[in-house]
Residue, then its C-alpha position, 0 to 999 in steps of 0.5 A: x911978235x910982240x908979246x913973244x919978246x916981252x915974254x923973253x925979256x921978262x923970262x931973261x929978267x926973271x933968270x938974272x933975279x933968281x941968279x943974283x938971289x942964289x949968289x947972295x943967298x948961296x945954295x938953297x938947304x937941301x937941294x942936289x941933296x935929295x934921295x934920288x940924285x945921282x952922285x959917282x966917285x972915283x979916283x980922278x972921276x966925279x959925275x953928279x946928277x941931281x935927278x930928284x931935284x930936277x923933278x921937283x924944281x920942274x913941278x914947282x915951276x908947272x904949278x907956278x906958270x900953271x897959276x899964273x896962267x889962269x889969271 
């Protein structure tokens, strides 16, 4: 019971880290921009999906903990 609150105490520090990075930093170049995301218009309607971007950033994180994993 103990390793699970540790894993979501670092899962939380992890989130806050990456949260404070992305509003210094601003928005990272390209991304919600990639061929694939979903972006509707119209008059007082706006609907956006960032399907392509999703996908990468869920492969990027796999290989990550994958990775990490194994050490």
């Amino acid at each position: 019971m103990v390793e699970i609150a540790k894993t979501i105490i670092l899962i939380g520090v992890l989130t806050i880290f990456v949260g404070m990075i992305l509003y210094v930093f601003g928005k990272i170049p390209g991304a919600g921009k990639l061929p694939g995301d979903i972006f509707i218009k119209k008059e007082n309607f706006s609907f956006y999906f960032p399907i392509t971007t999703s996908i990468l950033v869920s492969i990027i994180l796999s290989l990550l903990l994958y990775f990490w994993g194994k050490k």
